[in-house]
ZABA-602838 format. One line per 2 residues: for each residue x, y, z of C-alpha. Coordinates in nm, 2 decimals, padded with zeros to 4 digits. Example, Ala and Ser with C-alpha at 12.3 -4.5 7.8 and 13.67 -1.06 7.14 Angstrom:
BEGIN
01.23,-00.45,00.78 | 01.37,-00.11,00.71 $
//
This chain:
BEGIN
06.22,-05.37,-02.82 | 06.50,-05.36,-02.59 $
06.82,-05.15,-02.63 | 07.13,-05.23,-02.46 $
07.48,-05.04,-02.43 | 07.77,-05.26,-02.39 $
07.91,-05.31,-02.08 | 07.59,-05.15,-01.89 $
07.34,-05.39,-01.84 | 07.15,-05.09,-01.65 $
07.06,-04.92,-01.98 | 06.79,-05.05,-02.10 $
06.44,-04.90,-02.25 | 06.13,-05.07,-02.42 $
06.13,-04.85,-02.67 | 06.31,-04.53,-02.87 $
06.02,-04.31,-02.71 | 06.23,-04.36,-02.37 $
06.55,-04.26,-02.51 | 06.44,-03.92,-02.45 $
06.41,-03.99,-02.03 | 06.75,-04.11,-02.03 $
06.89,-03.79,-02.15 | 06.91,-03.46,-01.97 $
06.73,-03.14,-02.08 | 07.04,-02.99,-02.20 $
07.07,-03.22,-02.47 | 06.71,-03.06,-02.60 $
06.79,-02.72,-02.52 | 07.11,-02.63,-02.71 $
07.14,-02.27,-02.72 | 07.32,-02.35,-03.06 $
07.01,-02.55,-03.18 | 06.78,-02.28,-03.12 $
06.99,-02.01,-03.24 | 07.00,-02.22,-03.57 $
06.62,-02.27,-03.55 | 06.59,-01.92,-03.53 $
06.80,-01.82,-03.82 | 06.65,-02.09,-04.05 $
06.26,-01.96,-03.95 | 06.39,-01.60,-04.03 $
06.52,-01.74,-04.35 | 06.23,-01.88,-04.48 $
05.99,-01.62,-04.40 | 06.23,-01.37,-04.58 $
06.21,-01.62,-04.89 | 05.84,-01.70,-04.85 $
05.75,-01.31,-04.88 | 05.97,-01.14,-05.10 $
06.02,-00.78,-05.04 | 06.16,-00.56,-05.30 $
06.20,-00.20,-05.21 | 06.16,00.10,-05.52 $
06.51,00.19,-05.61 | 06.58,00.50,-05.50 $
06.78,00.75,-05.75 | 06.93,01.02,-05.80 $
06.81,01.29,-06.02 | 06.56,01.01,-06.16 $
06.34,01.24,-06.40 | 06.70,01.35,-06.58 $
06.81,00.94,-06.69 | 06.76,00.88,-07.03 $
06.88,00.65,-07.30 | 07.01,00.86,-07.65 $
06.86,00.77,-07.97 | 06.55,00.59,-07.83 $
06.33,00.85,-07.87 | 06.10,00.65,-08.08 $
06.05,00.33,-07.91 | 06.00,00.16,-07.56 $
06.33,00.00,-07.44 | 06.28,-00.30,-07.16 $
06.57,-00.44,-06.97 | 06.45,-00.77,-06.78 $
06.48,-01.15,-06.76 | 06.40,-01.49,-06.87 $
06.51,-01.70,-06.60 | 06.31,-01.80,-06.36 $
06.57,-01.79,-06.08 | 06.33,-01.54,-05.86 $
05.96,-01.58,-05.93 | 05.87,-01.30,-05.86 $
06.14,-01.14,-06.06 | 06.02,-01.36,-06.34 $
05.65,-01.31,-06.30 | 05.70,-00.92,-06.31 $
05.89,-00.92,-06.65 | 05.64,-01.18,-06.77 $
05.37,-00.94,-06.70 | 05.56,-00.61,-06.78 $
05.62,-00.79,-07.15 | 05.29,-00.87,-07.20 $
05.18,-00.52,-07.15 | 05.38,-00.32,-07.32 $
05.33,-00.59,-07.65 | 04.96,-00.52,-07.64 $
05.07,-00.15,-07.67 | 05.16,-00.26,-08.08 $
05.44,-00.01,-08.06 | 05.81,-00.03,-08.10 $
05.93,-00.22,-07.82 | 06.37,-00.25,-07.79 $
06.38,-00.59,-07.56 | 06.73,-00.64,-07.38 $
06.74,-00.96,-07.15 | 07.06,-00.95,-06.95 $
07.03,-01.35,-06.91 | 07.15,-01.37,-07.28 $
07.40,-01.10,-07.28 | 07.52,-00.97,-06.98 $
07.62,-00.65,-07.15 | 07.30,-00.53,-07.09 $
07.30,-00.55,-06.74 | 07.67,-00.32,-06.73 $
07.49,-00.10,-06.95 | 07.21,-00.07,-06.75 $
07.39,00.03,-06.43 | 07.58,00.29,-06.62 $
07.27,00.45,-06.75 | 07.14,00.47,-06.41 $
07.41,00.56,-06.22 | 07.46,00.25,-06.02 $
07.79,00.08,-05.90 | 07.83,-00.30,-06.00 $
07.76,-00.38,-05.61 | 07.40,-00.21,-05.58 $
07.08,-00.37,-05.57 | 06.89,-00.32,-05.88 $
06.54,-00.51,-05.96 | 06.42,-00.59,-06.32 $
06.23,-00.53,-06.56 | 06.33,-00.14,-06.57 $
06.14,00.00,-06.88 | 06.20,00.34,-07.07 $
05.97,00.51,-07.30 | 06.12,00.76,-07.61 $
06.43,00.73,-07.39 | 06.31,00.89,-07.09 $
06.37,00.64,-06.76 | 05.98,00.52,-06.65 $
06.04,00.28,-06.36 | 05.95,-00.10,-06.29 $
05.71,-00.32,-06.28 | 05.45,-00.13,-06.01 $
05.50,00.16,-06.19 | 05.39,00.03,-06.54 $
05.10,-00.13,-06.37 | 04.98,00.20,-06.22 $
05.01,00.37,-06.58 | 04.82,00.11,-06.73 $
04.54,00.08,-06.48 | 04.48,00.48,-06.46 $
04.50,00.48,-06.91 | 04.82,00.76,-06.86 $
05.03,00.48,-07.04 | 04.84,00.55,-07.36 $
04.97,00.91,-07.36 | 05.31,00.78,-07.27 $
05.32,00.58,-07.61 | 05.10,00.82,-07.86 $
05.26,00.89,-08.15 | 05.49,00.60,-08.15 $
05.57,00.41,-08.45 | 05.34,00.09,-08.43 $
05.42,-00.28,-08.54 | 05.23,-00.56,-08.70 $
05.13,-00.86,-08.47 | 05.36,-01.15,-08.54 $
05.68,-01.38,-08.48 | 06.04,-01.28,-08.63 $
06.12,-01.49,-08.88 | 06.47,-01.45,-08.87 $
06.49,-01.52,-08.47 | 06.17,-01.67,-08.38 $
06.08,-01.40,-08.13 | 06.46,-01.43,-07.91 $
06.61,-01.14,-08.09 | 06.89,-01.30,-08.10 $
07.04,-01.53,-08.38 | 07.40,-01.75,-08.38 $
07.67,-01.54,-08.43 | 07.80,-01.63,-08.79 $
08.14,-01.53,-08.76 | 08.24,-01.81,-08.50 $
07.89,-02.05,-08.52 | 07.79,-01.99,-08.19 $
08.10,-02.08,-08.02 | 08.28,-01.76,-07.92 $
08.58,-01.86,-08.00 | 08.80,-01.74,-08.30 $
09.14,-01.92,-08.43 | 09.40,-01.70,-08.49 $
09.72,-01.79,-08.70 | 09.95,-01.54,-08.45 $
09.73,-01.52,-08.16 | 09.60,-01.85,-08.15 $
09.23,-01.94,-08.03 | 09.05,-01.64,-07.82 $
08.72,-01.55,-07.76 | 08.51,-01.42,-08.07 $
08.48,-01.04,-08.03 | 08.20,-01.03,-08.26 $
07.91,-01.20,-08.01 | 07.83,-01.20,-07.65 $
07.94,-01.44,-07.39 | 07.71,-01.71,-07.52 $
07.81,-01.64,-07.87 | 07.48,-01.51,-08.04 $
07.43,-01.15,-08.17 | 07.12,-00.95,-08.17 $
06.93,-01.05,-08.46 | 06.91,-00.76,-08.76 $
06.58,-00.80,-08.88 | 06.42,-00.73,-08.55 $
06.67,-00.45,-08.52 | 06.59,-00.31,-08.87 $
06.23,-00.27,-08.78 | 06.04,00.03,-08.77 $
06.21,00.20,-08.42 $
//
């Protein structure tokens, strides 16, 4: 194949392999282009190993949540969004369920209310870092996911969880195992019609208009 410029009857090459002769080193070795290079490597070897540090806090052993003192409470997620996020909560629910204790699930995916109140109860501003799951037991703040895992391994999670009231195997009824049902005040839409005010968001139901469902709430806690 022969390439010719217009006007130039001097450029020619038998193939695209000599394009690269007719053009000078610089056009290889961008500083730009390697800076770029560089940044994208760095990029995906930060994506490619995950690295997500303990949260450090304050007074840790004093954070507790009031009137939980009879159940395990579990903030975390059910988007897969981070896998390793995902896989951690996965794991952390799987455990605690083969506990057959009292177990207060709050997934900050379906109502981001939990997520503000979990900041407040640790103590953490809306722009720190904070990991999930993050699990209590009868109140009292235990840590994440590694820190559940070492309980469980070593058989101190046991002692964590005797004398708490235990549940029957099974799916909600009510809820199908979400713990959370359509809100029946606006049908799911979170929006209410008022005659003065007009329409507005429902102030019954979260942002995607379900509330927590009652009969998982009414059981034994």
């Amino acid at each position: 194949m022969w390439l010719r410029r217009n006007g130039s009857p001097e450029f020619a090459c038998s193939s695209f392999k000599d394009i690269r002769t007719l053009l000078s080193p610089s056009d290889f070795e961008s500083p730009l282009i390697c800076r770029r290079k560089l940044a994208a490597n760095h990029l995906l070897r930060t994506l490619s190993q995950p690295s997500f540090p303990r949260i450090e806090l304050p007074n840790e052993a004093d954070i507790q949540i009031q009137g939980a003192e009879k159940r395990i409470v579990v903030y975390f997620t059910s988007l897969r969004v981070v896998r390793r996020t995902f896989d951690d909560c996965v794991a952390v629910r799987s455990i605690l369920r083969g506990l057959r204790v009292a177990i207060d699930e709050r997934d900050v995916s379906i109502d981001s209310g939990f997520m503000s109140e979990l900041r407040r109860i640790l103590g953490l501003s809306d722009k720190s870092a904070l990991v999930l799951p993050r699990i209590f037991i009868r109140g009292k703040y235990i840590g994440g996911a590694d820190e559940l895992r070492r309980l469980h391994e070593s058989g101190e999670l046991n002692k964590y969880v005797d004398g708490l009231p235990t549940v029957s195997l099974g799916t909600c009824k009510a809820c199908g195992g979400d713990g959370f049902i359509l809100c029946q005040v606006c049908n799911g839409s979170h929006k209410r019609y008022g005659e003065k005010s007009g329409f507005g968001s429902c102030t019954s139901c979260n942002e995607n208009g379900l509330i927590r469902c009652c009969s998982c709430l009414s059981s034994p806690l």
